[in-house]
Backbone as numpy.savetxt, mean C-alpha at the origin, in Angstrom:
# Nx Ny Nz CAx CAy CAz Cx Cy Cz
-2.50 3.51 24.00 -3.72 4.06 23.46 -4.72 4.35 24.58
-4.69 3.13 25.93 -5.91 3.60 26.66 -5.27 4.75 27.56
-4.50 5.58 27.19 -4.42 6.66 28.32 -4.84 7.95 27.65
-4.52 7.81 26.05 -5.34 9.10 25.88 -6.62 9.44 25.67
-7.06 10.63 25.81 -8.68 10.56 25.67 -9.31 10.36 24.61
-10.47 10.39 24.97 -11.40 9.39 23.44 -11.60 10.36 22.33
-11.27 11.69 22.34 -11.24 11.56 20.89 -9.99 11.39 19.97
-9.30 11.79 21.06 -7.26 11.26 20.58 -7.70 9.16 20.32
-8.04 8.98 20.88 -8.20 7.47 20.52 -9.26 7.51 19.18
-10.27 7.88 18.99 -11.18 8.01 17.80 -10.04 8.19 16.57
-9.40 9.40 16.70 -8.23 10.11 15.71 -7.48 9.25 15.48
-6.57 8.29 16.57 -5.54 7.66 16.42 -6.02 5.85 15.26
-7.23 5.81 16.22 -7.93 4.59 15.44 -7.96 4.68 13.85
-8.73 5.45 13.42 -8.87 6.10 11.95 -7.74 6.16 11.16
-6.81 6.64 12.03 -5.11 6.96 11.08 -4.42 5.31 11.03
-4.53 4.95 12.27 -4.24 3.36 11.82 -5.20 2.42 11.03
-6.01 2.38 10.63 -7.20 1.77 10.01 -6.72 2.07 8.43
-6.35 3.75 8.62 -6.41 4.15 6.98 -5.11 3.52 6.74
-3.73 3.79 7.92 -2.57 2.66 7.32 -2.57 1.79 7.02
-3.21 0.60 7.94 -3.19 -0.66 7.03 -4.26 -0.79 5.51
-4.96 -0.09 5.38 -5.35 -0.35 4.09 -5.12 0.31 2.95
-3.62 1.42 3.44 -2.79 1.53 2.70 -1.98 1.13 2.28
-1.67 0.43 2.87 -0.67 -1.13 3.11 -0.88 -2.19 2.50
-2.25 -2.63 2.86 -3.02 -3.90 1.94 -2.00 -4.25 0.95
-2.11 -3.37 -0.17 -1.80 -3.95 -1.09 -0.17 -4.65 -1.26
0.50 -4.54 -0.48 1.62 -5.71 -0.58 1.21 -7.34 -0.33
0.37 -7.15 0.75 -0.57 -8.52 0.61 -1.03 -8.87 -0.30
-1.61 -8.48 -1.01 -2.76 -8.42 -2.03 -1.83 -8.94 -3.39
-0.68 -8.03 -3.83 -0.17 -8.22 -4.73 1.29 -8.60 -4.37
1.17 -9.55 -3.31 2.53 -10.28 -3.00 3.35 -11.24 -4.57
2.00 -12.10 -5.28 2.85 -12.75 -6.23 3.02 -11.90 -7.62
2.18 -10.45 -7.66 2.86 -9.97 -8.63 4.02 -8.82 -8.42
4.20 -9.40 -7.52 5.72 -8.55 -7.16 6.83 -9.53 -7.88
6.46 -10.44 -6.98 7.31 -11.42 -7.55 7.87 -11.61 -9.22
6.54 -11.46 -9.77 6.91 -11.59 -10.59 7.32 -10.16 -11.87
6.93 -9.15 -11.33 6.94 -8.03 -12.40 8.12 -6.49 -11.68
7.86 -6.79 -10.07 9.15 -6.01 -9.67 9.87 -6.67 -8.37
9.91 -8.13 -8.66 11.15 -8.62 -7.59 12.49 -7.41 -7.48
12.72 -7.63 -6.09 13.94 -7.37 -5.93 13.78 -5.49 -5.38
12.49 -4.87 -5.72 12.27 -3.65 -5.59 12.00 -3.17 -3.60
12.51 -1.90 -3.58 12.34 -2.13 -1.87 10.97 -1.63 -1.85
10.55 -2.09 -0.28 9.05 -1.81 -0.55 8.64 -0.65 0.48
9.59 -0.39 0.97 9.61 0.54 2.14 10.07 2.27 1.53
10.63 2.38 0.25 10.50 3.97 0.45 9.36 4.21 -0.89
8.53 3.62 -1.12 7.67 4.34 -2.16 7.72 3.18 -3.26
9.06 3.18 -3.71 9.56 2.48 -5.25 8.58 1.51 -5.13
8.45 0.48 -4.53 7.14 -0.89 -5.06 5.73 -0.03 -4.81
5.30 0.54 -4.34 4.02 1.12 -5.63 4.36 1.45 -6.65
5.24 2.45 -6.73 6.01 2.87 -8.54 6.03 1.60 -9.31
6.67 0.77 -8.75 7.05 -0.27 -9.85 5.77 -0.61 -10.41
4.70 -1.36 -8.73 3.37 -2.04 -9.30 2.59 -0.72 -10.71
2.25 0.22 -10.21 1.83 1.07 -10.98 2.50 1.50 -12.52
3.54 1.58 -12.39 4.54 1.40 -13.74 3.37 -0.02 -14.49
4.04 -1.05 -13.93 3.23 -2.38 -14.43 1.63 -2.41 -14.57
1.05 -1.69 -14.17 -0.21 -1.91 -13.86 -1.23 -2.99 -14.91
-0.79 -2.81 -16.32 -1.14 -3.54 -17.40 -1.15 -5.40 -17.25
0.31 -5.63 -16.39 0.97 -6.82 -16.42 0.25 -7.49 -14.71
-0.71 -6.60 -14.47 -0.97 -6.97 -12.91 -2.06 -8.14 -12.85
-2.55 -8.97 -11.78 -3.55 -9.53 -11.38 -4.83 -8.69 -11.48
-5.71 -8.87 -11.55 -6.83 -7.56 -11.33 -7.26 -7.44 -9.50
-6.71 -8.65 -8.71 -6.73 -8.41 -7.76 -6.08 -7.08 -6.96
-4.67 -7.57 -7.48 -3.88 -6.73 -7.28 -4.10 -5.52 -7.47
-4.57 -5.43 -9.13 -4.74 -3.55 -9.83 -6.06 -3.21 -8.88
-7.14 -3.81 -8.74 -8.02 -3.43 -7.37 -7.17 -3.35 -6.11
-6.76 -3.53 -5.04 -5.90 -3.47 -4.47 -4.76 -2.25 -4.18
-4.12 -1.75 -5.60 -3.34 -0.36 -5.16 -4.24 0.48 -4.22
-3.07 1.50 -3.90 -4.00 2.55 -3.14 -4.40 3.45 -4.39
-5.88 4.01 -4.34 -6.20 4.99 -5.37 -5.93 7.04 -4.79
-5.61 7.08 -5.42 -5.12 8.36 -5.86 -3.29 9.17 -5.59
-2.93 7.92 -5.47 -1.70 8.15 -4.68 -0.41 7.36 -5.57
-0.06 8.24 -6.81 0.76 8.22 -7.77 2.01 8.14 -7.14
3.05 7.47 -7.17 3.99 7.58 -6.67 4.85 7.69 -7.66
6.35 8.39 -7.61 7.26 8.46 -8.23 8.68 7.53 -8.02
8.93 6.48 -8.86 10.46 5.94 -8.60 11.26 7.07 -8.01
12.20 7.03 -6.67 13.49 8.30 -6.40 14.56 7.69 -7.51
């Protein structure tokens, strides 16, 4: 990061900032995974689908927590 220039670092900062708190929510809703889509992978999309499928059956932590506007589809 410190070799490129500062606004490539400004840019790069922002895009990682917005990842992890796109991310969050596996933290967030670690035990209602557990319990409403164990076993789901969490790496191509499907565990938001699932959480969101569930959304009713969620923590409210958790349902605060998804990312908002970003519907995902089970493949």
């Amino acid at each position: 990061m410190g070799k490129l220039s500062a606004p490539c670092q400004a840019i790069a900062q922002k895009r990682v900032v917005r990842w992890k708190e796109g991310e969050a929510y596996k933290l967030i809703c670690a035990e209602d995974v557990k319990r409403v889509c164990r076993g789901v992978d969490a790496e191509d999309g499907s565990l938001l689908a699932c959480l969101q499928m569930h959304e009713q059956d969620l923590s409210l932590g958790c349902y605060q927590g998804l990312p908002k506007g970003q519907i995902q589809a089970a493949n």
